[in-house]
Biopython code that builds the backbone (N, CA, C, O; Angstrom):
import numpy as np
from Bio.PDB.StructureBuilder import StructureBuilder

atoms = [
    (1, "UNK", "N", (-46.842, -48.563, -32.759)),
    (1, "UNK", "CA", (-46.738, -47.150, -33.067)),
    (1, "UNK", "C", (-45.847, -46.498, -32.006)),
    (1, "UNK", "O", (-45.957, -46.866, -30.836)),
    (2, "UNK", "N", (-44.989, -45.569, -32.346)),
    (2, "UNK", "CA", (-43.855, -45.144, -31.211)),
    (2, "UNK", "C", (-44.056, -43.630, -31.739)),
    (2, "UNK", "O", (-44.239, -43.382, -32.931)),
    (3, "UNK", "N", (-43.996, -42.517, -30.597)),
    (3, "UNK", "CA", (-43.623, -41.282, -31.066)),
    (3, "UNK", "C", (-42.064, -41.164, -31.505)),
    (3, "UNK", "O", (-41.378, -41.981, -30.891)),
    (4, "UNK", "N", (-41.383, -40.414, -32.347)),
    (4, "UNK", "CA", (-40.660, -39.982, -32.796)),
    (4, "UNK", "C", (-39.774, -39.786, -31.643)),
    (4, "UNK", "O", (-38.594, -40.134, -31.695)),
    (5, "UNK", "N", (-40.188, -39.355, -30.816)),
    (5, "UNK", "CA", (-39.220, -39.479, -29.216)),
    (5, "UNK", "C", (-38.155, -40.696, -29.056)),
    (5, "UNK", "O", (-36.934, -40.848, -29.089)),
    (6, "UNK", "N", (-39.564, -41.633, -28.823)),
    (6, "UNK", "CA", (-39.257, -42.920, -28.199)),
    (6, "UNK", "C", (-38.239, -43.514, -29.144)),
    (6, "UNK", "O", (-37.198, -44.056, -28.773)),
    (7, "UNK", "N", (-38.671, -43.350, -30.538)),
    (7, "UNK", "CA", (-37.930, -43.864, -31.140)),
    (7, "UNK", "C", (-36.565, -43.493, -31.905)),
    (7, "UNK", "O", (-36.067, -44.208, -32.774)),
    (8, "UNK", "N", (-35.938, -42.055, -31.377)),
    (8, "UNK", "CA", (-35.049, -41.520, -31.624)),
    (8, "UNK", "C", (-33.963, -42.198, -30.270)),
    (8, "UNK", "O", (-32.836, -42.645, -30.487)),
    (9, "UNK", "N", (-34.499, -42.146, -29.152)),
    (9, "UNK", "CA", (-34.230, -43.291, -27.944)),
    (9, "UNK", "C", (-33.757, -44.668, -28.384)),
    (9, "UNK", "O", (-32.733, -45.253, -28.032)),
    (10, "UNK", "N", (-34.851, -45.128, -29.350)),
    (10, "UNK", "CA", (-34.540, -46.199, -29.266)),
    (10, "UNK", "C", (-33.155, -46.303, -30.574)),
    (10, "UNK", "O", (-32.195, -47.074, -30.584)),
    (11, "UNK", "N", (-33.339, -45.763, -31.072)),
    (11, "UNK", "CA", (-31.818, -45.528, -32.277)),
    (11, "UNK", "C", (-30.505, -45.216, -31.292)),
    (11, "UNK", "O", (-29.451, -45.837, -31.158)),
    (12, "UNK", "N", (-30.937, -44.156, -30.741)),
    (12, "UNK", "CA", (-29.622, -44.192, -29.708)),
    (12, "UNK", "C", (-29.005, -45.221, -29.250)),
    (12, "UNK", "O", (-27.831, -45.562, -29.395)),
    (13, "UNK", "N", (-30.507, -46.069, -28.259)),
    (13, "UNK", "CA", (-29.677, -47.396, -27.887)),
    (13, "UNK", "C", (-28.988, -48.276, -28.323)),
    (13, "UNK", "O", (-28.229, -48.989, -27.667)),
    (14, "UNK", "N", (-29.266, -48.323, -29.937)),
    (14, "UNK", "CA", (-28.191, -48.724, -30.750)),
    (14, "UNK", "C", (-27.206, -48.840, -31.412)),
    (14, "UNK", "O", (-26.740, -49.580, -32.278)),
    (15, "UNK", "N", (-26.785, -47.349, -30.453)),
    (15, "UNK", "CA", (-25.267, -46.750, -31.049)),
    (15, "UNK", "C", (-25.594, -45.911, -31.936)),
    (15, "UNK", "O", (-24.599, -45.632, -32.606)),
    (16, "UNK", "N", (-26.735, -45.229, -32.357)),
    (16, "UNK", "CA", (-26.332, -44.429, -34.062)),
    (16, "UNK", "C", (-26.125, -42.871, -33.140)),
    (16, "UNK", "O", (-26.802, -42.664, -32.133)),
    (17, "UNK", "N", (-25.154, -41.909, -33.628)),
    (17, "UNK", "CA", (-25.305, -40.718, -33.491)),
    (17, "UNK", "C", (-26.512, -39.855, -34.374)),
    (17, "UNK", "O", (-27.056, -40.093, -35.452)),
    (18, "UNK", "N", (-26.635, -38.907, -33.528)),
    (18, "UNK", "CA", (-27.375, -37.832, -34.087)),
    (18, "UNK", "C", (-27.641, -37.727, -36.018)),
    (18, "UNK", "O", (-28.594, -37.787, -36.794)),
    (19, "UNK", "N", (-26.479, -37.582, -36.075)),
    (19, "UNK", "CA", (-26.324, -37.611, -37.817)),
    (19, "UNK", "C", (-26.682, -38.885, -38.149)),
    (19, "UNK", "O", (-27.369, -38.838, -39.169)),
    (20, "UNK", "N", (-26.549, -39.886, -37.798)),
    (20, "UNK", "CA", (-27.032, -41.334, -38.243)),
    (20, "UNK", "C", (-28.572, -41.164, -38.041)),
    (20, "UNK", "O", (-29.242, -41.329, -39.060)),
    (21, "UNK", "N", (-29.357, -40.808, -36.687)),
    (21, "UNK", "CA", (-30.325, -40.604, -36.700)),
    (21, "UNK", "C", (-31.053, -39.997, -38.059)),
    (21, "UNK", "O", (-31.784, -40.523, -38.898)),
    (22, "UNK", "N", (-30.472, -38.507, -37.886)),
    (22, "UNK", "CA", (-31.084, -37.638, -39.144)),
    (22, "UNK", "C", (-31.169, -38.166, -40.393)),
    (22, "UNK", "O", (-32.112, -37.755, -41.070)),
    (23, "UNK", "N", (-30.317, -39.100, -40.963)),
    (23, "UNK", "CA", (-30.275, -39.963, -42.144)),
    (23, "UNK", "C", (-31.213, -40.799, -42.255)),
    (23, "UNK", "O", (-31.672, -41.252, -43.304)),
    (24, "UNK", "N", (-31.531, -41.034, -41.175)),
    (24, "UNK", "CA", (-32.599, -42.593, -40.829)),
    (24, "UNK", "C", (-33.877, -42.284, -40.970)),
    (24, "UNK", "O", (-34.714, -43.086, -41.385)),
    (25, "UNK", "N", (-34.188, -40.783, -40.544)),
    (25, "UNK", "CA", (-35.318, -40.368, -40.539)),
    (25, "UNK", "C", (-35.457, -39.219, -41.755)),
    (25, "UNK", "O", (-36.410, -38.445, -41.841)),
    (26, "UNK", "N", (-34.411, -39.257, -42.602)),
    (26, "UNK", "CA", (-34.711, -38.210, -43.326)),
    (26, "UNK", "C", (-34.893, -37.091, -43.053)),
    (26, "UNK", "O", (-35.590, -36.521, -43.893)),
    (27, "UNK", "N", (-34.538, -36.405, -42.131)),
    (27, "UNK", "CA", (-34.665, -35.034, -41.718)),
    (27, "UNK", "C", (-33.023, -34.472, -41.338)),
    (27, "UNK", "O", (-32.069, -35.247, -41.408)),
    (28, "UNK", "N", (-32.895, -33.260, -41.000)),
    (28, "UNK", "CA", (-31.577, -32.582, -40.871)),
    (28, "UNK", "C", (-31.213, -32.931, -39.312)),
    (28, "UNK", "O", (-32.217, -33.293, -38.698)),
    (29, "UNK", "N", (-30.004, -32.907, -38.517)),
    (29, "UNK", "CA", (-29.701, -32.774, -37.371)),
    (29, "UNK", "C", (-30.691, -31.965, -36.402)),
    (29, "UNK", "O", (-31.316, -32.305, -35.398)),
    (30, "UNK", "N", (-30.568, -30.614, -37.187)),
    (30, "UNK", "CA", (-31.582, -29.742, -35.833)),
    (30, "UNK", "C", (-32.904, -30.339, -35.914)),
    (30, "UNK", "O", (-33.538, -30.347, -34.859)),
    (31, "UNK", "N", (-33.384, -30.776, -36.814)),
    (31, "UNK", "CA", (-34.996, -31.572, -36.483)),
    (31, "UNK", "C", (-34.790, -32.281, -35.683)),
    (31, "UNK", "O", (-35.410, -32.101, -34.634)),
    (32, "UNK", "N", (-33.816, -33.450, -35.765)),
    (32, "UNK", "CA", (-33.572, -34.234, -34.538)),
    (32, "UNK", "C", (-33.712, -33.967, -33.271)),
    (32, "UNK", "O", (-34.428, -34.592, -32.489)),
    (33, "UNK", "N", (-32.943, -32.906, -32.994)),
    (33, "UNK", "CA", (-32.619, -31.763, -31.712)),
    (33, "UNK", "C", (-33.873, -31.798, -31.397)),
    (33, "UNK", "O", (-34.293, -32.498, -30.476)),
    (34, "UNK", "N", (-34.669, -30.992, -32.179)),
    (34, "UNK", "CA", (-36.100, -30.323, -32.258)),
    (34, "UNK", "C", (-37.231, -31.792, -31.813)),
    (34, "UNK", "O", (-38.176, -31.745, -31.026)),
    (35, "UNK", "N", (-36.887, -32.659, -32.375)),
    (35, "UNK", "CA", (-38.106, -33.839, -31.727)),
    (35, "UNK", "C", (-37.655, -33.879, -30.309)),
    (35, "UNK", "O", (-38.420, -33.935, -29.346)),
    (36, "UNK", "N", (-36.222, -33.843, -30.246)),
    (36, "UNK", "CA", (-36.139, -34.881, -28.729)),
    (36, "UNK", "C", (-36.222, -33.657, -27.720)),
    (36, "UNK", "O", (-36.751, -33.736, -26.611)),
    (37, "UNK", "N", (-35.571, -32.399, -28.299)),
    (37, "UNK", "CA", (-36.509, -31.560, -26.668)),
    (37, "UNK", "C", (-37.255, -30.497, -27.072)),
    (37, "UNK", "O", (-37.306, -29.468, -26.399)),
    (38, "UNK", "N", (-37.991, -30.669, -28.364)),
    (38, "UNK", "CA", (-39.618, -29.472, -27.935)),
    (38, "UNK", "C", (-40.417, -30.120, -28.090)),
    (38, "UNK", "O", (-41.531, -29.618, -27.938)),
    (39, "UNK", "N", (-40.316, -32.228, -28.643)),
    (39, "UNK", "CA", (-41.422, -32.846, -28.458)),
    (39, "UNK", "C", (-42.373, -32.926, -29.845)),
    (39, "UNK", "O", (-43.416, -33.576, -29.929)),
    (40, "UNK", "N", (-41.804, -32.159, -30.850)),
    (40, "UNK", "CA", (-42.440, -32.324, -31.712)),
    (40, "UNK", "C", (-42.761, -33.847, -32.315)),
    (40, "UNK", "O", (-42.086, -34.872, -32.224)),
    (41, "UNK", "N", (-44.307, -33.562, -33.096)),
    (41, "UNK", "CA", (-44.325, -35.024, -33.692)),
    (41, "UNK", "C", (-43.756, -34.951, -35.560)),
    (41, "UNK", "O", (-43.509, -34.014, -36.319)),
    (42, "UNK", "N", (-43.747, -35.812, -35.641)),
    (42, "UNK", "CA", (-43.198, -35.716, -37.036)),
    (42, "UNK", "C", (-44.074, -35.401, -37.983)),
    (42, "UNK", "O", (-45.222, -35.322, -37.548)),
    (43, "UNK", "N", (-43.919, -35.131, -39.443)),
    (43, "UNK", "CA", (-44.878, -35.090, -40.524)),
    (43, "UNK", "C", (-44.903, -36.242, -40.978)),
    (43, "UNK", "O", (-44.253, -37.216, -40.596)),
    (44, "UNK", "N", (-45.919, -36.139, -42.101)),
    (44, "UNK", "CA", (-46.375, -36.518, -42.815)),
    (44, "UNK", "C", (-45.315, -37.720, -43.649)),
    (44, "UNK", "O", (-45.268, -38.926, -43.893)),
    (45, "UNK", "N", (-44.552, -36.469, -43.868)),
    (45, "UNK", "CA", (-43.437, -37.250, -45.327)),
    (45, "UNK", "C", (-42.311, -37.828, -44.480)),
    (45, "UNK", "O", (-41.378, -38.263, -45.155)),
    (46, "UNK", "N", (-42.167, -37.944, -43.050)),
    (46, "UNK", "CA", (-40.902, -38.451, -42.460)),
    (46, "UNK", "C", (-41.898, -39.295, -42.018)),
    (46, "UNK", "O", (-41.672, -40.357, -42.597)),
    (47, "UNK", "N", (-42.568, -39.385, -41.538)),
    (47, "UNK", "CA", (-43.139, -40.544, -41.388)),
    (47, "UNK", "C", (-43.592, -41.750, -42.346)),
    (47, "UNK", "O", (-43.484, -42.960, -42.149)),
    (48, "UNK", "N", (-44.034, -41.184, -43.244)),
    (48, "UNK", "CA", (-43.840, -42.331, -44.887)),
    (48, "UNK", "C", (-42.591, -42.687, -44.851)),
    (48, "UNK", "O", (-42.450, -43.910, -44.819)),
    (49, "UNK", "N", (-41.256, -41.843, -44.840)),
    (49, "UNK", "CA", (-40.468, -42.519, -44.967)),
    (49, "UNK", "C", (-40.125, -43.422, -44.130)),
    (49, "UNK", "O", (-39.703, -44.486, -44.582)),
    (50, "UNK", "N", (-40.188, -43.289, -43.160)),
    (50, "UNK", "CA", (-39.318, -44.271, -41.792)),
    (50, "UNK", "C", (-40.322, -45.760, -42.016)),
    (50, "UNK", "O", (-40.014, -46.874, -41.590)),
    (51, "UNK", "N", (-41.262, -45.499, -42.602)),
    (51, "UNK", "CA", (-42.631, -46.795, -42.360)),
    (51, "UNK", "C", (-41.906, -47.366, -44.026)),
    (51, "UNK", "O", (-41.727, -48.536, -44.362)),
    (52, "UNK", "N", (-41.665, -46.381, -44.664)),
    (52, "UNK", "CA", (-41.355, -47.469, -46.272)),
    (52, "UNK", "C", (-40.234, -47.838, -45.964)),
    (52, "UNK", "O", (-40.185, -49.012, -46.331)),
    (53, "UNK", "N", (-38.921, -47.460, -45.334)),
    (53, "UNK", "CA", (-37.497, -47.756, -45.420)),
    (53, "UNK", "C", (-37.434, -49.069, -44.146)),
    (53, "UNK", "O", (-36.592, -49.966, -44.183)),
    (54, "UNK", "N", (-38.469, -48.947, -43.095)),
    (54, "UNK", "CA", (-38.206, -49.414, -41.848)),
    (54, "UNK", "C", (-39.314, -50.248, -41.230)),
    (54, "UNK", "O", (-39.128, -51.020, -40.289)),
    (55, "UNK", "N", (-40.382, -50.055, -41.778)),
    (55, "UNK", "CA", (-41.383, -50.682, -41.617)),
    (55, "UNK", "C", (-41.832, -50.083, -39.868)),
    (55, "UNK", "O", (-42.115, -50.880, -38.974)),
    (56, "UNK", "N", (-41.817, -48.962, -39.724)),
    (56, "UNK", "CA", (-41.811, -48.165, -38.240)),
    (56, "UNK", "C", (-42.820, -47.315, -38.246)),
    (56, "UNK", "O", (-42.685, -46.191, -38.730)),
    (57, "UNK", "N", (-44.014, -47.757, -37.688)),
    (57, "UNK", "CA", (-44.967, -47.170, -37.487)),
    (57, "UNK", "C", (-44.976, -45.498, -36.575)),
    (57, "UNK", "O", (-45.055, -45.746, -35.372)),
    (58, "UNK", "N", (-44.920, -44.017, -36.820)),
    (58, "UNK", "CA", (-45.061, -43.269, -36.166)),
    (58, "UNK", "C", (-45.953, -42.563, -35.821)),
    (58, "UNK", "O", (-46.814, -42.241, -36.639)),
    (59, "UNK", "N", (-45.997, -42.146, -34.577)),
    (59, "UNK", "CA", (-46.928, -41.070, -34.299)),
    (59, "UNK", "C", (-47.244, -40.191, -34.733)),
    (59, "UNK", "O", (-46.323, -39.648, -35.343)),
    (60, "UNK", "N", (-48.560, -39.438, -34.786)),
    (60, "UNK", "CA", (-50.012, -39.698, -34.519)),
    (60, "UNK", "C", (-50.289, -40.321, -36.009)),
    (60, "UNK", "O", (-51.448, -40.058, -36.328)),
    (61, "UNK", "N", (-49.763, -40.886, -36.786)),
    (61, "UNK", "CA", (-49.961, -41.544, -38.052)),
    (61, "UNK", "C", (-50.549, -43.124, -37.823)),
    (61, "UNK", "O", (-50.197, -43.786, -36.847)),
    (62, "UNK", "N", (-51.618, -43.711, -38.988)),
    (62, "UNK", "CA", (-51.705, -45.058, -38.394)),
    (62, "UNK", "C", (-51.247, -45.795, -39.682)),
    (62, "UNK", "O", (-51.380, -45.333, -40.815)),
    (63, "UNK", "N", (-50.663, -47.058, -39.359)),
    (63, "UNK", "CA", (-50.447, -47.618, -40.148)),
    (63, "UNK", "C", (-51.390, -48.050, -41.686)),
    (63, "UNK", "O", (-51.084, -48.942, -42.478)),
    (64, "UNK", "N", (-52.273, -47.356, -41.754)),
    (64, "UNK", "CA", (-53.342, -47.448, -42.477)),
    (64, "UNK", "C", (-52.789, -46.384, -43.670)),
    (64, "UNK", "O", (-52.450, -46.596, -44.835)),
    (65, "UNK", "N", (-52.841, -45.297, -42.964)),
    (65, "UNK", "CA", (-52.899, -43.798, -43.640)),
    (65, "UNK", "C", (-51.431, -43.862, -44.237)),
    (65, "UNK", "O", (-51.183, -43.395, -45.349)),
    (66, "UNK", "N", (-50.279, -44.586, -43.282)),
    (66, "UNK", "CA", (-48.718, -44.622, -44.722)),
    (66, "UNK", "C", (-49.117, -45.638, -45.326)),
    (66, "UNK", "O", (-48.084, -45.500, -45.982)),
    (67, "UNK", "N", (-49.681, -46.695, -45.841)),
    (67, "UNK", "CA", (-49.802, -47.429, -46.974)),
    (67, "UNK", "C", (-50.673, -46.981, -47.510)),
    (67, "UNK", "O", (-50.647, -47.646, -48.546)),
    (68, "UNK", "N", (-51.835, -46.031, -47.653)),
    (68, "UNK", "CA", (-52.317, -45.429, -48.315)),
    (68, "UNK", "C", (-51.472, -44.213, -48.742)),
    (68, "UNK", "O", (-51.844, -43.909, -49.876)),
    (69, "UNK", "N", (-50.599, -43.476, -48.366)),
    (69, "UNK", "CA", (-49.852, -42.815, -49.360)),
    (69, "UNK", "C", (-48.705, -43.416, -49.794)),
    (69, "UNK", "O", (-48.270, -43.055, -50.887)),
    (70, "UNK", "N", (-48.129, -44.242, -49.186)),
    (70, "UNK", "CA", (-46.863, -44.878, -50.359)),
    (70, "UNK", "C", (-47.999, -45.225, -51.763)),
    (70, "UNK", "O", (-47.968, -44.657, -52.855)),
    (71, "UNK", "N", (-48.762, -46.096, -51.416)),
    (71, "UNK", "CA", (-50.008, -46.904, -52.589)),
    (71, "UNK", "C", (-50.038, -45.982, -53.691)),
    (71, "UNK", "O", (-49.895, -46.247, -54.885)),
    (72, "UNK", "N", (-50.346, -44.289, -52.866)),
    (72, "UNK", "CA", (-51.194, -43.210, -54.078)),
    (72, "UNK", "C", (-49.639, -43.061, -54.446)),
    (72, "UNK", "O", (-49.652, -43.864, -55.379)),
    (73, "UNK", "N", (-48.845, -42.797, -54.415)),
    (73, "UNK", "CA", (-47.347, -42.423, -54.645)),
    (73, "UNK", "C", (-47.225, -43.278, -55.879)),
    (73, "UNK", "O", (-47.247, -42.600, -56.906)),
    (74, "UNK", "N", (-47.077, -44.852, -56.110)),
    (74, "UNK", "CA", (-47.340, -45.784, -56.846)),
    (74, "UNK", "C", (-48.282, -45.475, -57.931)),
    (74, "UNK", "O", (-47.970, -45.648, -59.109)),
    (75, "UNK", "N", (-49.537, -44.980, -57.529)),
    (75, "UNK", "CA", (-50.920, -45.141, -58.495)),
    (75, "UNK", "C", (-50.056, -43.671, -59.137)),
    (75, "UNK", "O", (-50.194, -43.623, -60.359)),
    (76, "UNK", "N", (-49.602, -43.035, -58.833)),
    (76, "UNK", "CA", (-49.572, -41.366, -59.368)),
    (76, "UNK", "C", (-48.502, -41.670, -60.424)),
    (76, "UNK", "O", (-48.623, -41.150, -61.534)),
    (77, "UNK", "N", (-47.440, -42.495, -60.153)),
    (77, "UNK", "CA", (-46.817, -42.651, -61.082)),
    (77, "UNK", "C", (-46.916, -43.633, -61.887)),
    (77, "UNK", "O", (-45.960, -43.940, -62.599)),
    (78, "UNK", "N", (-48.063, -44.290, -61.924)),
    (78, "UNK", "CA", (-48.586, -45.011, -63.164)),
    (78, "UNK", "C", (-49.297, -44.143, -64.287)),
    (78, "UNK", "O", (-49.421, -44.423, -65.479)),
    (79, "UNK", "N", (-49.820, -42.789, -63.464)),
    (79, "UNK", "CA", (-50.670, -42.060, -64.470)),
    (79, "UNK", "C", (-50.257, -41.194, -65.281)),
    (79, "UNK", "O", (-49.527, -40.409, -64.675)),
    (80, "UNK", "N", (-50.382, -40.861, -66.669)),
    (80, "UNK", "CA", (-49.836, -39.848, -67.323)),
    (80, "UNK", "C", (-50.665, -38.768, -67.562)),
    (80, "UNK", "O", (-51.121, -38.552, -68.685)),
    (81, "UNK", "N", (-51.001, -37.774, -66.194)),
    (81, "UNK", "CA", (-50.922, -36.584, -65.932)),
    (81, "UNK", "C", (-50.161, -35.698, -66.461)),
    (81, "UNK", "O", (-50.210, -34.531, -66.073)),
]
sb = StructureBuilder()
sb.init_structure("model")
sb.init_model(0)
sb.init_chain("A")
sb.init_seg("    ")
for serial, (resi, resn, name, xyz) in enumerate(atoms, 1):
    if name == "N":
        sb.init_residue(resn, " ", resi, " ")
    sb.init_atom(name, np.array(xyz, "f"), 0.0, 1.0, " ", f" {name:<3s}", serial, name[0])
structure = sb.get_structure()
């Protein structure tokens, strides 16, 4: 599990710019900005994503709680609601 920090760090170290970041995580540039200096943690839905696209566990999320919503995501669109 990595906060959104660490792991915007750790994208860096791999060469991606800012905008590569924001793509990666699904969010806009200034969110980016916004994690790495007011510390914010991520939501809900950027965090599903980064765990379905990347298999990247984030903070304060547990790996439990994103395969239980990718799962319901799945079950919801089996149902004809």
């Amino acid at each position: 599990m990595l906060k959104v920090q660490d792991y915007i760090k750790q994208l860096e170290a791999e060469g991606l710019k800012s905008s590569d970041i924001a793509i990666k995580l699904g969010v806009s540039q200034p969110m980016v900005s916004s994690y790495r200096t007011e510390g914010f943690n991520c939501n809900l839905k950027t965090a599903t994503y980064v765990y379905r696209d990347y298999g990247v566990v984030l903070h304060p999320f547990a790996e439990e709680s994103l395969q239980f919503e990718l799962n319901k995501g799945i079950t919801n669109e089996n149902t004809n609601i």
